[in-house]
GULOPA-799720 format. One line per 4 residues: their letters; for each residue x, y, z of N, C-alpha, C. Coordinates in Angstrom, 2 decimals. Layout:
% GULOPA-799720
a) X,Y,Z,X,Y,Z,X,Y,Z  ...
END
This chain:
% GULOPA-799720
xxxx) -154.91,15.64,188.87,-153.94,16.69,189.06,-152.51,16.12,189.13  -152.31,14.71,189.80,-150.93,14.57,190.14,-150.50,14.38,188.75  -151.50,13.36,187.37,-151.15,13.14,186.66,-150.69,14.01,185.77  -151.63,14.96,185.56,-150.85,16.18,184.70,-149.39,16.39,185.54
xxxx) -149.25,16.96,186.53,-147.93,17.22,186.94,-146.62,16.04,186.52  -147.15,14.91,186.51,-145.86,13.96,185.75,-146.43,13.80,184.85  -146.71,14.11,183.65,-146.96,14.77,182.36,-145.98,15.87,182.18  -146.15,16.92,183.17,-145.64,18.06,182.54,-144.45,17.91,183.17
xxxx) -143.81,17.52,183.89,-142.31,16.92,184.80,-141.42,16.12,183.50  -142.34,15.36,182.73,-142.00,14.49,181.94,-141.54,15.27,180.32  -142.22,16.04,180.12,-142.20,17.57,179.34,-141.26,18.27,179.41  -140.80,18.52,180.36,-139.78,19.90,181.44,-139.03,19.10,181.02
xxxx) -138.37,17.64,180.85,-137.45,17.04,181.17,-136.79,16.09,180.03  -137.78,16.51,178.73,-137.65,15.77,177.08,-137.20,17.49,176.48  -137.90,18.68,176.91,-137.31,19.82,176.52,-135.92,20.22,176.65  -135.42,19.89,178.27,-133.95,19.96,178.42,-133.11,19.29,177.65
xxxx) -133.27,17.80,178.04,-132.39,17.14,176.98,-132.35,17.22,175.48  -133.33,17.40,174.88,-133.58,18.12,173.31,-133.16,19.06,173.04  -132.92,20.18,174.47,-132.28,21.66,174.42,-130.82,21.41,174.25  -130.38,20.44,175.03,-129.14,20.06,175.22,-128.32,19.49,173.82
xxxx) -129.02,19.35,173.30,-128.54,18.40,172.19,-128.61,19.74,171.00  -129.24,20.26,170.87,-129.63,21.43,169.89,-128.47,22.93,170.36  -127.69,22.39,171.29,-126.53,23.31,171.78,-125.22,23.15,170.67  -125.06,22.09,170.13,-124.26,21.76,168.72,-124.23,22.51,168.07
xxxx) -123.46,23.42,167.46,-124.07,24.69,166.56,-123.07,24.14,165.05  -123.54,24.38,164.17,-123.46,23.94,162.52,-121.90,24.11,162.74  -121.00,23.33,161.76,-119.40,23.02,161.63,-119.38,24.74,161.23  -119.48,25.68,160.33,-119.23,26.36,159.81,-119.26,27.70,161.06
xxxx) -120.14,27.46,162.20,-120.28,28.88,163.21,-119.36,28.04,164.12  -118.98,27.35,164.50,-118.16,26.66,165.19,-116.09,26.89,164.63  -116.37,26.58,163.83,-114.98,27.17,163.12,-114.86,28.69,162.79  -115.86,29.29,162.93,-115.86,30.98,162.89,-115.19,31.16,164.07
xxxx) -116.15,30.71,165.12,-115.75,30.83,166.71,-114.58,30.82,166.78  -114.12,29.31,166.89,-112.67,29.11,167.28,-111.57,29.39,166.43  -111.73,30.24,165.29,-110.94,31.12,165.09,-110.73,32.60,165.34  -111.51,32.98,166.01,-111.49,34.08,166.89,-110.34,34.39,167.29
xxxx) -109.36,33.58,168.06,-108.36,34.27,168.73,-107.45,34.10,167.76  -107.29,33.70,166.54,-106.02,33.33,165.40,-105.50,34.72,164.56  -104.26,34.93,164.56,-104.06,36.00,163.64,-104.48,35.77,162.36  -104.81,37.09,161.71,-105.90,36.90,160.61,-104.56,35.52,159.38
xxxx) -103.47,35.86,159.42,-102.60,35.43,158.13,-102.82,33.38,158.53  -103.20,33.32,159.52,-103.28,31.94,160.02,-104.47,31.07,159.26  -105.58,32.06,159.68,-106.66,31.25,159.08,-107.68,30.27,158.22  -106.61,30.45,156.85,-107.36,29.62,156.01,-106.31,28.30,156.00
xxxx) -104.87,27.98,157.17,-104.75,26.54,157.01,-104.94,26.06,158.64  -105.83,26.76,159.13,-105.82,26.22,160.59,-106.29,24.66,161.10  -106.09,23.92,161.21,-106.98,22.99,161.95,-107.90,23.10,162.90  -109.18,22.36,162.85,-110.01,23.02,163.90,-111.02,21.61,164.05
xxxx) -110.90,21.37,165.76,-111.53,20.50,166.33,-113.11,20.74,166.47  -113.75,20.22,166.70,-115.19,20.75,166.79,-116.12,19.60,167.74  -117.23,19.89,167.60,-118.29,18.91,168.12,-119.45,18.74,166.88  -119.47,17.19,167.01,-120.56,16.48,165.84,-121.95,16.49,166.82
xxxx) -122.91,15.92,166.22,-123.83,15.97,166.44,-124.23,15.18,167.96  -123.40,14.22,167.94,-123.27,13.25,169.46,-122.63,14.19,170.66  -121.93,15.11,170.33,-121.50,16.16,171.14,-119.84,15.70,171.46  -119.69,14.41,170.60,-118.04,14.16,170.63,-116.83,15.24,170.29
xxxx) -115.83,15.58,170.42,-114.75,16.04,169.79,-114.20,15.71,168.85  -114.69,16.19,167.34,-113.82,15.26,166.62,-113.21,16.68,165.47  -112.09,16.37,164.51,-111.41,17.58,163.82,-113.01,17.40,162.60  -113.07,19.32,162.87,-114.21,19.10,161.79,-113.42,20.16,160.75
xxxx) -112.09,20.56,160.35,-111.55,21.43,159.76,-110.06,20.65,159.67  -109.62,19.85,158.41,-108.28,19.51,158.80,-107.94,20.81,158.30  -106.17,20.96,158.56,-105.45,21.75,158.55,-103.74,21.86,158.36  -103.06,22.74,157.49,-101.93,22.21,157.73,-100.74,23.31,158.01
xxxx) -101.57,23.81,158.80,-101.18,25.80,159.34,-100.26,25.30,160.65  -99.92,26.06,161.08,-99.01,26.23,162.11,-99.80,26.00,163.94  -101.39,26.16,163.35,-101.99,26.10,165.05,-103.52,25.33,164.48  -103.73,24.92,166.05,-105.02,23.48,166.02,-105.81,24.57,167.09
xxxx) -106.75,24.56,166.83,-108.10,25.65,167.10,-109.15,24.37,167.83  -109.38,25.00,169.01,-110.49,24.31,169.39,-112.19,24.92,169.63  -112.83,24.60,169.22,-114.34,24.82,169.22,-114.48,25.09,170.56  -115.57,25.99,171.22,-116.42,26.30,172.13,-116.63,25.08,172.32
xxxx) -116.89,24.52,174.01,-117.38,23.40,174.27,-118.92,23.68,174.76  -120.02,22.94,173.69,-121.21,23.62,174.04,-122.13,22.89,175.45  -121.45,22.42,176.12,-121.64,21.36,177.45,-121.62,22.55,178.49  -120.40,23.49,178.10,-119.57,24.70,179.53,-120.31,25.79,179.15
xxxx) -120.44,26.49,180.61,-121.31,27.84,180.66,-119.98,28.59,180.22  -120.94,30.08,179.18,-119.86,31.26,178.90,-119.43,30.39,177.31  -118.46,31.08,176.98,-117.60,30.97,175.47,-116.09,30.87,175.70  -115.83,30.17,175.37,-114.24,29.72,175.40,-113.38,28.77,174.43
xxxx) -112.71,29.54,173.74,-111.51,29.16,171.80,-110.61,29.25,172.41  -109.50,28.58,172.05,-108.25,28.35,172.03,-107.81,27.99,171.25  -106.56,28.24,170.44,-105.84,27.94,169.30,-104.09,28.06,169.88  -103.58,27.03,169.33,-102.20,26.24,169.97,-101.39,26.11,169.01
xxxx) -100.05,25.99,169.11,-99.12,25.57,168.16,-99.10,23.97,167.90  -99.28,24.38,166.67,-99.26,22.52,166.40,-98.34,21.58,167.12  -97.31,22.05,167.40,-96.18,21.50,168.19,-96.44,20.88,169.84  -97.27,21.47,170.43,-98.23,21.34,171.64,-99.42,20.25,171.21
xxxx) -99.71,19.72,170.03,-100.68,18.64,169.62,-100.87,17.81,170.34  -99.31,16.83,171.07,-98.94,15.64,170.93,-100.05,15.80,172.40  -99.00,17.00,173.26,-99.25,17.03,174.70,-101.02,17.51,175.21  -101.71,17.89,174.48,-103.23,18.40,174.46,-103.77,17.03,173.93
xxxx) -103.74,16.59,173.26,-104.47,14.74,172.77,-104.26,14.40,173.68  -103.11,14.10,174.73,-102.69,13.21,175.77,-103.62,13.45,176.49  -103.67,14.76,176.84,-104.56,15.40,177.90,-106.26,14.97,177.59  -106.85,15.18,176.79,-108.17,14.83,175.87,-108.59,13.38,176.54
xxxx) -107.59,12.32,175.86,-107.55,11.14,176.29,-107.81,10.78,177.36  -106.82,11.39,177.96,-107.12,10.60,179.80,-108.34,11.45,180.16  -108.66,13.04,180.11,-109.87,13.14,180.30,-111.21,12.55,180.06  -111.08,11.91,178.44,-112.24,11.03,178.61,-112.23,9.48,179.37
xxxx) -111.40,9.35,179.65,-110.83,8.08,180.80,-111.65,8.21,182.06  -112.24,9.68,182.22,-112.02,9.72,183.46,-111.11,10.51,184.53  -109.99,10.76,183.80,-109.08,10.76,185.16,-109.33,12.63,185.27  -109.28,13.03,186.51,-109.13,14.50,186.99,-108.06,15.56,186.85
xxxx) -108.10,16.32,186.72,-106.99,17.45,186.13,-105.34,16.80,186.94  -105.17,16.51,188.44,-104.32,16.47,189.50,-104.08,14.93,188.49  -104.34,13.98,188.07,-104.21,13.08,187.63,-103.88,12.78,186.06  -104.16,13.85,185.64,-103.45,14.04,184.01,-102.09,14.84,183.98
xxxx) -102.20,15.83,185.12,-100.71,16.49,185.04,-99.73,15.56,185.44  -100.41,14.21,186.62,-99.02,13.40,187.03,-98.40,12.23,185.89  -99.89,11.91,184.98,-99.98,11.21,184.01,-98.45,11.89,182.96  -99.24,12.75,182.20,-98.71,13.45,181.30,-96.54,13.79,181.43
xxxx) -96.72,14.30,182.85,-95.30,14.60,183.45,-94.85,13.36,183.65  -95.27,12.29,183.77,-94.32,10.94,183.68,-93.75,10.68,182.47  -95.02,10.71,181.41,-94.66,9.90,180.18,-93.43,11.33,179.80  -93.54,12.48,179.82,-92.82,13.00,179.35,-91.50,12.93,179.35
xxxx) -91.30,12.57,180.81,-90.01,12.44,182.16,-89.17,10.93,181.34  -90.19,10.06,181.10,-89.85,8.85,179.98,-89.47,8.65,178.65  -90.19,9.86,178.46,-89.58,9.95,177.05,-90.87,9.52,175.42  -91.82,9.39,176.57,-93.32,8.71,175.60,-93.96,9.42,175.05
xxxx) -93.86,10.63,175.72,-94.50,12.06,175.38,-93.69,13.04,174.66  -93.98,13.67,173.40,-93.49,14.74,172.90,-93.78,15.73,174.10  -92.66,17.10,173.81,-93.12,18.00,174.58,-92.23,18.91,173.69  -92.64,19.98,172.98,-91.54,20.88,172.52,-90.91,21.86,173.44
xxxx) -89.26,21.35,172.51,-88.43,22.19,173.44,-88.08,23.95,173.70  -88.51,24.60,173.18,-89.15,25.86,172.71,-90.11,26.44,173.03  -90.17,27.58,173.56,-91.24,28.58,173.65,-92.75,28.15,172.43  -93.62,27.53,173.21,-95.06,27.86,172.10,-95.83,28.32,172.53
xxxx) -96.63,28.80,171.70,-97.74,29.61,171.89,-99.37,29.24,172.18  -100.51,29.57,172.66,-101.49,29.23,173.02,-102.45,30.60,173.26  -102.93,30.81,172.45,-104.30,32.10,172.07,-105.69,31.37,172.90  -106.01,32.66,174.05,-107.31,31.77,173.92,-108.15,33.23,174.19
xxxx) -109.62,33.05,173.64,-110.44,33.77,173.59,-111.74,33.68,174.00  -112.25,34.31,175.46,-113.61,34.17,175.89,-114.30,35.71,176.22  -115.44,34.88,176.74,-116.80,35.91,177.17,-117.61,35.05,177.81  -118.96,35.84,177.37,-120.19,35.30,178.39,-121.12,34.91,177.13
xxxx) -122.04,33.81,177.59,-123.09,33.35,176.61,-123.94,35.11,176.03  -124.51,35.64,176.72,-125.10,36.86,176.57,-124.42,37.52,175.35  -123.39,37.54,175.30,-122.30,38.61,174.58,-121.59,38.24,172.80  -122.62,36.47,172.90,-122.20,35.27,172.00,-123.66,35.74,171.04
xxxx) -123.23,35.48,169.50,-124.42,35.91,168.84,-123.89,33.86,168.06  -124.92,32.93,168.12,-124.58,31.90,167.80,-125.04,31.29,166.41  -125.58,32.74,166.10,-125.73,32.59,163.87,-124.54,33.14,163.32  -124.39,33.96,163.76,-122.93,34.29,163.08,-121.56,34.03,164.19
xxxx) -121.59,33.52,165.01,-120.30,32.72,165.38,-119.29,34.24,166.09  -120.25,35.48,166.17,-119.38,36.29,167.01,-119.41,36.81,168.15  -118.45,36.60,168.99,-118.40,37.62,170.26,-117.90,38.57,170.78  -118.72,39.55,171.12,-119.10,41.07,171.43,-118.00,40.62,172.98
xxxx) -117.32,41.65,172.97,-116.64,42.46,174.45,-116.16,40.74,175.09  -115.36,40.05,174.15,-114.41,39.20,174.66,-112.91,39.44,174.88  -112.13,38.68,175.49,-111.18,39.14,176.56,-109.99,38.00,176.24  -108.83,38.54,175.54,-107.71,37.12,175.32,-106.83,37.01,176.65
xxxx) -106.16,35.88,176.12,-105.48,35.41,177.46,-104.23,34.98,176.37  -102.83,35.29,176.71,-102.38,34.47,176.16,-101.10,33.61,177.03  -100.74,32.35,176.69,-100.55,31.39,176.87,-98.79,31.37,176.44  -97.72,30.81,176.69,-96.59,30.55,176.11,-95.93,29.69,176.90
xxxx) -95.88,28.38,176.34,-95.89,26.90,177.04,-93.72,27.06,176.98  -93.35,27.40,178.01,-91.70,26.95,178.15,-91.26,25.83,179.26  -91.66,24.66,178.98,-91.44,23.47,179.46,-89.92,23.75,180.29  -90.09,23.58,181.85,-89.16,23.39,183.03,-88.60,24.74,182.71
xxxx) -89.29,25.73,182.09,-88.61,26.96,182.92,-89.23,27.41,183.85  -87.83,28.39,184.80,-88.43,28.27,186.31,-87.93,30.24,186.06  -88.45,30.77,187.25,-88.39,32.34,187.57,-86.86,32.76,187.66  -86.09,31.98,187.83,-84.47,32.46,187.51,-84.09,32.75,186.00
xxxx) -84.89,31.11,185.59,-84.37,31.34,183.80,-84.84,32.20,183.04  -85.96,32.93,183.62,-86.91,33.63,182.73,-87.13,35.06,182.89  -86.98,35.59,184.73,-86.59,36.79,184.91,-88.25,37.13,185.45  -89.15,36.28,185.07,-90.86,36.27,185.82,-91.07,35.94,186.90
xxxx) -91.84,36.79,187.52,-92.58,36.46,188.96,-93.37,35.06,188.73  -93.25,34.31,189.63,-94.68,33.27,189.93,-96.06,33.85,190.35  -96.00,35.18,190.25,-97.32,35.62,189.90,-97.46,36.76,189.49  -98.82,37.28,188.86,-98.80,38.38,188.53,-98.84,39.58,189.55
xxxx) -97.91,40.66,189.51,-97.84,41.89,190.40,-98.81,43.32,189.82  -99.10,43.27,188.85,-100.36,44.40,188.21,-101.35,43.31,187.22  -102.80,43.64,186.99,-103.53,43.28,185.86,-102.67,43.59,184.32  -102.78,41.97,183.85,-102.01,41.54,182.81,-100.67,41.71,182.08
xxxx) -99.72,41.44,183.40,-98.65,41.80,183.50,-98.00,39.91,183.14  -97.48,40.04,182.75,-96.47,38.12,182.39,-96.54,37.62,183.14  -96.39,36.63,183.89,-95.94,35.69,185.09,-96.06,34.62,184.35  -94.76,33.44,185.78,-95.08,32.51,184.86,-95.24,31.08,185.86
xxxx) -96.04,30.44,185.02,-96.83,29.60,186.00,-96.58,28.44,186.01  -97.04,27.50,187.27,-95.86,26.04,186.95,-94.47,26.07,187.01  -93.79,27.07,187.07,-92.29,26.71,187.04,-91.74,25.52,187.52  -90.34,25.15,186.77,-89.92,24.12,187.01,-90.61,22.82,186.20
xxxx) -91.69,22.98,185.93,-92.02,21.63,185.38,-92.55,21.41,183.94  -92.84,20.49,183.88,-93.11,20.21,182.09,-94.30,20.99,181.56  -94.79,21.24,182.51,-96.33,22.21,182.53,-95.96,24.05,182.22  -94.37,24.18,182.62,-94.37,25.76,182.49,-94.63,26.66,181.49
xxxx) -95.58,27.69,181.99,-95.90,28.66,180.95,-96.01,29.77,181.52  -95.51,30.93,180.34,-96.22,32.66,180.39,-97.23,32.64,180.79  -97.74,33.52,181.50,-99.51,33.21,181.26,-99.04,35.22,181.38  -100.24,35.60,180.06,-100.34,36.93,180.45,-102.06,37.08,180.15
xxx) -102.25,37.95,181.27,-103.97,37.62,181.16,-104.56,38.76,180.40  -105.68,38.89,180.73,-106.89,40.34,180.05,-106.48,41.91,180.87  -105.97,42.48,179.88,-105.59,43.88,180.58,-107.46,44.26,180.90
END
């Protein structure tokens, strides 16, 4: 009896990780996805990051459009695309990087805000933009790359503007009303959420 049970422990536990790995979904439903949140005129020069078969990040769509699209990460519970102004590239790689380093969110923003403060880091000086588009696994059909009753967020990166320059609350006062978040620092953005 014990033996069957680490048999079947051993079973339970070659299924997960095999499950895990079979979460990769083909380059072509993956670039459906994460173009989800892109205006339609964008689409056929988008760039789009993805996951290979190792479950790395790598561009599985070059591109020479105006925004860099990122794939569903099939590791995270739920569905979640984002698509960015190319101009925001420099500062999202940075970020990528030290994440696979290791280092923790509180530790990439101090990272990132140095090199910028130095001069190592691009950061555009201009209002950009950042589309992102989620849901729930349930609501995700993962042959055809679409999701049912998802919810945008959008994003507008204005580096060291603060609530004077901009005329925004530091937070939101009704559901999906502007605010803007981070003020003051290299991190500042619109954030307007899901009405």
């Amino acid at each position: 009896m014990r033996r069957l049970s680490i048999v079947f422990l051993l079973a339970l536990a070659v299924s997960y990780s095999s499950n895990g790995q079979s979460k990769i979904l083909p380059e072509q439903i993956q670039i459906k996805t994460a173009l989800l949140p892109v205006p339609e005129a964008n689409n056929p020069d988008t760039m789009v990051y993805g996951y290979n078969k190792e479950g790395e990040l790598i561009v599985i769509r070059e591109g020479s459009g105006n925004l860099v699209c990122l794939a569903d990460d099939p590791m995270r519970e739920g569905i979640s695309v984002a698509c960015y102004s190319k101009k925001l590239e420099p500062f999202m790689k940075r970020g990528r990087e030290l994440k696979a380093e290791g280092k923790d969110a509180m530790e990439i923003r101090g990272i990132r805000g140095k090199e910028i403060d130095e001069g190592k880091l691009d950061m555009p000086k201009e209002p950009s933009m950042m589309y992102v588009y989620y849901g729930s696994d349930e609501d995700y059909n993962s042959s055809t790359g679409e999701l049912a009753n998802g919810k945008f967020r959008y994003v507008i990166y204005t580096p060291f503007a603060t609530t004077e320059s901009t005329g925004l609350p530091d937070k939101p006062h009704a559901k999906g009303m502007p605010w803007l978040m981070d003020p003051g620092t290299h991190r500042a953005h619109i954030m307007v959420g899901p009405n």
